[in-house]
N, C-alpha and C positions, 0 to 999 in steps of 0.2 A: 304754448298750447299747440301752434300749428306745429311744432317740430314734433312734437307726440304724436298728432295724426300719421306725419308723413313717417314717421318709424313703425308705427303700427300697419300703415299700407307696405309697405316694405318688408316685413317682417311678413306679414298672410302673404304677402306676392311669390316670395321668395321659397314660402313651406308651399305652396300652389303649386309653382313649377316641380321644385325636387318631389313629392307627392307623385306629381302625372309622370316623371320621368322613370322614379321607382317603380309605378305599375304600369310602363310599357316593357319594362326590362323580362325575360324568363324568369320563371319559378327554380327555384334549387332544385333538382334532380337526383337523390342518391341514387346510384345503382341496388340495386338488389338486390338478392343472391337468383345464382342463374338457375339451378337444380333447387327442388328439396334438399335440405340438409337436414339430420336429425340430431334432436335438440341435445340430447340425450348423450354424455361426450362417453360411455362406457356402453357396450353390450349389450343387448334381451337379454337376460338371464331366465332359462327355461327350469323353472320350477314344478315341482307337479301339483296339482289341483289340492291333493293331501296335507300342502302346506300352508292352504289362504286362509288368511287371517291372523298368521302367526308372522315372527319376526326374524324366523329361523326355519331352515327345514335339513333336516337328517337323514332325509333321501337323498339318493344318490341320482341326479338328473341323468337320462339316456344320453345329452351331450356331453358330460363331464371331460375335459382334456385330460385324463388321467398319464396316458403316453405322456405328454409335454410336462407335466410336474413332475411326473418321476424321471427325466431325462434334463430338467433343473436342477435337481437336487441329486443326479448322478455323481456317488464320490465325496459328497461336501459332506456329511455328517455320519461319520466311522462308527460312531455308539449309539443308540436307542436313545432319545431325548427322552427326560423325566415327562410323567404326562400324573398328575393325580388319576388316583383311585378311589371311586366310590367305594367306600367300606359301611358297612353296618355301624353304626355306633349308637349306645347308650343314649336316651330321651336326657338332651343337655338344656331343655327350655324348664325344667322343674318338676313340681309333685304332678304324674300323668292325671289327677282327677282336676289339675287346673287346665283337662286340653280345651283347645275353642272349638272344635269341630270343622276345621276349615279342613277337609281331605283333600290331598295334593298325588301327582303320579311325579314319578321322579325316575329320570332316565340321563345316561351319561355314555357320551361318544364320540363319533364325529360329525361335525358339520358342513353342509356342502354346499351350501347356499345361506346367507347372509343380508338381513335389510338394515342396512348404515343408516345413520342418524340422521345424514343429508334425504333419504327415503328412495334408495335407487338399490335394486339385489344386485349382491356383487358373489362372485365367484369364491369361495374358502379353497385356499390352495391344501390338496392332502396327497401326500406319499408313503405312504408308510410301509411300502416296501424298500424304499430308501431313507427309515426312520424319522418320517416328519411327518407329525400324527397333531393337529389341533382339536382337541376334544374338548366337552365342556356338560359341565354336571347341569341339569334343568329341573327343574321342579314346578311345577302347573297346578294351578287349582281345576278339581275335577268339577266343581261346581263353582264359578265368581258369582258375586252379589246374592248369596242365600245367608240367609242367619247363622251366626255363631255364639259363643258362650252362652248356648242352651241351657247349660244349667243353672245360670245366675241371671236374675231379675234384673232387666236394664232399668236406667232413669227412665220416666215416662214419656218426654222427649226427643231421647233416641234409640236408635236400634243399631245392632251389631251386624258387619258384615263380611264374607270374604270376600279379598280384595287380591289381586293378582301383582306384585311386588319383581320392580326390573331390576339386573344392576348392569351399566354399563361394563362392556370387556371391547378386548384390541385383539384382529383376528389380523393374520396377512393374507391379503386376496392378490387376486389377477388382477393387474392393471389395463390387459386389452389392447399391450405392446411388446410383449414376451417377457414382459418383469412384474414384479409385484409392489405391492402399497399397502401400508397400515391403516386400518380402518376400525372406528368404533361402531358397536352395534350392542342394540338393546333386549338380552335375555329375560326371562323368566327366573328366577330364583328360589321364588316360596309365597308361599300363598299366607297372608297374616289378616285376623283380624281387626276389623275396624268400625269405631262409633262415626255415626251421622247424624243429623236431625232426619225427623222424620218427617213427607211434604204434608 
């Protein structure tokens, strides 16, 4: 029994000391960083006000490097790269009296400004005076969240709506060291409707 005491006195004596030795010692000190740094490891992207709210913009920003892309791609691409063509075609969704009424604007060009999946605008690189044209077909709902298939009686429970429909695509941007990087980003496609509950 006394050898218990005395290893128990020994044992607090022992956590006593290193304890008070431990906090006369300094505090760890990282350095810091000495300047602001921005967090942000790519560029402002200057966008124009035209664009907010959307995930693309098809204006042409007043800083665009256009000189520097086109003097990238001096020489490297001899032929007109394929670019699709919005063409007219034939209503391929069925008999036109099954439409839902979801109105859409549909425009196809290029893009000059790009918001990535990671949520940072990045630069869309375009030349198309030395045949490097990234263009890309959009289609928008002119009105989201208003009713659709007007003409048919929903279940009582829910109601129909348009709903604004992304697909991911791969643009090549500016990387903001004189070369470029692939990057995905989330368009507009088409506007479809859709059932909800109702609250």
């Amino acid at each position: 029994m006394s050898v218990g005491i005395i290893f128990v006195c020994v044992v607090v004596c022992s956590l006593h000391i290193t304890y008070a030795e431990v906090s006369k010692r300094n505090q760890f000190v990282y350095p810091g960083p000495i300047k602001d740094i921005d967090i942000s490891k790519y560029q402002t992207v200057n966008k124009p006000d035209s664009c907010d709210g959307l995930t693309y913009c098809s204006v042409k920003p007043n800083d665009y490097p256009q000189e520097r892309f086109n003097k990238m791609y001096e020489g490297k691409i001899l032929e007109p790269m394929f670019q699709p063509i919005a063409l007219q075609v034939d209503d391929r969704q069925g008999d036109p009296a099954m439409i839902n009424n979801c109105e859409t604007n549909v425009t196809f060009g290029p893009l000059y400004t790009v918001l990535s999946q990671s949520g940072e605008w990045r630069t869309v690189i375009q030349a198309p005076e030395k045949n490097f044209l990234q263009a890309a077909r959009l289609e928008t709902c002119k009105e989201a969240d208003t009713p659709c298939f007007l003409k048919y009686k929903s279940p009582p429970n829910l109601r129909a709506t348009c709903r604004q429909q992304y697909n991911t695509m791969e643009f090549l941007v500016d990387d903001n060291k004189g070369g470029t990087e692939k990057i995905h980003a989330d368009l507009p496609i088409c506007c479809s409707c859709h059932y909800k509950t109702k609250d």
